[in-house]
TORMAR-925401 format. One record per atom (N, C-alpha, C): x, y, z. Coordinates in steps of 0.001 Angstrom, whole numbers, plus 524288, in hexadecimal, padded with zeros to 5 digits. Example, Ala and Ser with C-alpha at 12.3 -4.5 7.8 and 13.67 -1.06 7.14 Angstrom:
<nodes>
833867E9C681E78 8300C7EE6C81E78 833907F31C81E78 832327F73681BA8 835667FBDC81BE4 832648001E81EBE 
</nodes>
This chain:
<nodes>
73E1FADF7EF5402 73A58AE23FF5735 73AB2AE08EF5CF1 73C76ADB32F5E4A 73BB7AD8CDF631C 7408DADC32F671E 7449AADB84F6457 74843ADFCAF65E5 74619AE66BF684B 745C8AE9D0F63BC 74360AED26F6501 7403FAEEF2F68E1 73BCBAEA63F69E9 736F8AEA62F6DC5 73A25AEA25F72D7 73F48AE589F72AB 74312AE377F7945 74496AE710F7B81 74730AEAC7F785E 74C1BAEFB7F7943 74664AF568F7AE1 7428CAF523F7844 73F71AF998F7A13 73A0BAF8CFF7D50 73B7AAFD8CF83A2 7395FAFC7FF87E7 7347EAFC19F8663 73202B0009F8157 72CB2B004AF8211 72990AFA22F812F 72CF2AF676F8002 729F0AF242F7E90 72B56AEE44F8368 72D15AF05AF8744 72E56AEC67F8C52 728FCAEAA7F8E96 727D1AE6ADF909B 72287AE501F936D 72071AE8BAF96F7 71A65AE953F96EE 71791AEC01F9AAB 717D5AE7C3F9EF2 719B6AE7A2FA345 71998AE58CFA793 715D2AE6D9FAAAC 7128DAEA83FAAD9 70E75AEBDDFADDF 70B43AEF65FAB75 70743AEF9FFACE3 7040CAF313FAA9B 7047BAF972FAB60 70813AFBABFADCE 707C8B010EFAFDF 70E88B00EBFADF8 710A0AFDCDFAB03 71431AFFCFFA825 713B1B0253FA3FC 71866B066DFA387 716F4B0B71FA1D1 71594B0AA0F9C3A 717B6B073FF9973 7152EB072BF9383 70F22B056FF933B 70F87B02FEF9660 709D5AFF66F978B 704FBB0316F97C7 70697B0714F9D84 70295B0D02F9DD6 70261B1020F99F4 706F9B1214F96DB 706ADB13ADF92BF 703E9B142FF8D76 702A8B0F02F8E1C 7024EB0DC8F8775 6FC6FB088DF882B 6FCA6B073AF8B48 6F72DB032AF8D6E 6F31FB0771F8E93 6EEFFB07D7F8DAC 6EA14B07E8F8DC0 6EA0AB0931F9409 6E758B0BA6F9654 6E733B0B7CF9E22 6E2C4B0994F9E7E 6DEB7B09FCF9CBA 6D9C8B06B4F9C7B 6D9A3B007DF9C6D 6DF37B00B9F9952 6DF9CAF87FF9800 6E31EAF7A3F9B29 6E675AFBF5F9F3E 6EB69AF75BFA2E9 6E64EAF80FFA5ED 6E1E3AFCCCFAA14 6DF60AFA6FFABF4 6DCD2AF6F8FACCB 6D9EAAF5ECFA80E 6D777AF0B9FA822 6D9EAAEDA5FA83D 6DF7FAEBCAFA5FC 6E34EAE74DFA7A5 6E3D6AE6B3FADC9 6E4A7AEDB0FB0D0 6E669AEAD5FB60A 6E20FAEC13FB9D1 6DE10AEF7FFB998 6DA80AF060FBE49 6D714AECDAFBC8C 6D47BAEAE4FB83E 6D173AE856FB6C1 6D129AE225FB689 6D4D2AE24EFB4FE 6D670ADC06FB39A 6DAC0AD9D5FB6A8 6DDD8ADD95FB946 6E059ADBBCFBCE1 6E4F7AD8AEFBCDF 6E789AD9E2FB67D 6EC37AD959FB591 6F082ADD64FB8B3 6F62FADA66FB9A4 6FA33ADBC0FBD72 6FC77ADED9FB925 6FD73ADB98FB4A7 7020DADCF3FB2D0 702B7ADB59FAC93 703CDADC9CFA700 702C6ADBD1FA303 7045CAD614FA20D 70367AD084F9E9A 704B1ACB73F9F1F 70A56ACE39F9A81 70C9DAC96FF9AF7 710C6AC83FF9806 710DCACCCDF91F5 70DF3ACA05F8FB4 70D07ACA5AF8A92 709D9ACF1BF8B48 7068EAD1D2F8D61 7059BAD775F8E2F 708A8ADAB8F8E32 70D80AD936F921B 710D5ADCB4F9478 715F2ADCCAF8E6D 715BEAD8A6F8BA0 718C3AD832F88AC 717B8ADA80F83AD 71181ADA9AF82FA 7104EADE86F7BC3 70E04AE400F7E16 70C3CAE690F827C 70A6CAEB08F836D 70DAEAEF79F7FE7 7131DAEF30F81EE 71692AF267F7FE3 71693AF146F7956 718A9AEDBDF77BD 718A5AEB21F72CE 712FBAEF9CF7029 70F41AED34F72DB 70A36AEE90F6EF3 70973AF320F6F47 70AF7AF685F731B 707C0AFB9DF74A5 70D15B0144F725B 70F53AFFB7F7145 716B1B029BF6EA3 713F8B03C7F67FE 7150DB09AFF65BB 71445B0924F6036 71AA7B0BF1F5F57 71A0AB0AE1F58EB 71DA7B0CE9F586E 71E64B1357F5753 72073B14EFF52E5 721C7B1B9EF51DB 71D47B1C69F4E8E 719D4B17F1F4BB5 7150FB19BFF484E 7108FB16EEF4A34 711A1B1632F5053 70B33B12ABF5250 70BE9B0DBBF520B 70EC1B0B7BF4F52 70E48B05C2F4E32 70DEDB0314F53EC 70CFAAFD81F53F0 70D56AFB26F593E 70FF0AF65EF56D1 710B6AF3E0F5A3D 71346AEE77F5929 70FAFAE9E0F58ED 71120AE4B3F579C 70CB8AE055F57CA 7116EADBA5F59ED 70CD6AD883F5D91 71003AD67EF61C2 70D33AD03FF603D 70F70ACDD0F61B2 70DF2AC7BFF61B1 71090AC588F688C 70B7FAC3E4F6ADA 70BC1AC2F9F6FC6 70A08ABCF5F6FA3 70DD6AB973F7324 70D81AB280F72D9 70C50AB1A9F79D0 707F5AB0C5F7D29 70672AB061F8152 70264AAD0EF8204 7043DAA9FFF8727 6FF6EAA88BF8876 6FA25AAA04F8842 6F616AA608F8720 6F032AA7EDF8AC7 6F019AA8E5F8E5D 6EC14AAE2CF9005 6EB05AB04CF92FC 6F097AB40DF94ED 6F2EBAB59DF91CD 6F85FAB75CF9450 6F876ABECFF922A 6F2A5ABF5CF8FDA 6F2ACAC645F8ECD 6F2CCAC687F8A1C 6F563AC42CF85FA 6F483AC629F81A2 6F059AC941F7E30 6ECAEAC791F7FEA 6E8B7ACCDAF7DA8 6E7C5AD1D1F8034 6E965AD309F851F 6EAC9AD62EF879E 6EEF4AD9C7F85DC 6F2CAAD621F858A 6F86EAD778F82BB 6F938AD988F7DB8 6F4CCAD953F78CC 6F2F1ADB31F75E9 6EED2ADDD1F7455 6EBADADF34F7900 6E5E0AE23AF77B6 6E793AE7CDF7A8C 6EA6BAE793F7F92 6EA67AEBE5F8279 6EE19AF00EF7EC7 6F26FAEF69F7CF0 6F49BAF1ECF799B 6EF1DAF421F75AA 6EEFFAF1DAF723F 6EA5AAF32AF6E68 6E62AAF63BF7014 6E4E0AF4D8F74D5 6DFC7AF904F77FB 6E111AFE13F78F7 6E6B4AFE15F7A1C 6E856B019EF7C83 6EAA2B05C0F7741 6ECB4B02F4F7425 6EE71B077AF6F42 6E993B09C7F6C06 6E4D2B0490F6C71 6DFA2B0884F6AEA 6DD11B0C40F6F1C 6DDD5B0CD1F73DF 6DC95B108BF770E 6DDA3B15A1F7593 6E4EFB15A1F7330 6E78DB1AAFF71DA 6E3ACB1C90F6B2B 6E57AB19B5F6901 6E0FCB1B38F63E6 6DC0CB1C61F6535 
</nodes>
């Protein structure tokens, strides 16, 4: 699978928040509040690294499940809630 994910773009890091998978498929209500609100630049590490990962289904809906190893205070619940907020928005 680790393969798979390297070789395909859709799982490359969100580097910013107004990258195009990012607008796409994120919630616009939750990058605002990430950047007018709270006054984040730019997604942390580990954001930028499961957005794609989490927010990608496959040909029958499925999604993937990610195991993320980060510092405190470094986003991880961020990194896993905003996805989730955002796919219950669409439902």
């Amino acid at each position: 699978a680790t393969k798979e994910l390297a070789v395909n773009e859709t799982y490359y890091p969100f580097q910013t928040f107004d990258a195009p998978g990012c607008v796409e498929k994120m919630e616009s209500s939750l990058i605002r509040q990430c950047t007018k609100v709270n006054g984040f630049e730019k997604p942390s590490a580990i954001q930028a690294q499961c957005w794609p990962i989490l927010l990608d289904s496959d040909a029958k809906g499925r999604h993937r499940d990610v195991v993320g190893i980060a510092e405190t205070g470094s986003g991880k619940t961020l990194a896993f809630s905003m996805p989730a907020l955002s796919l219950m928005s669409i439902d």
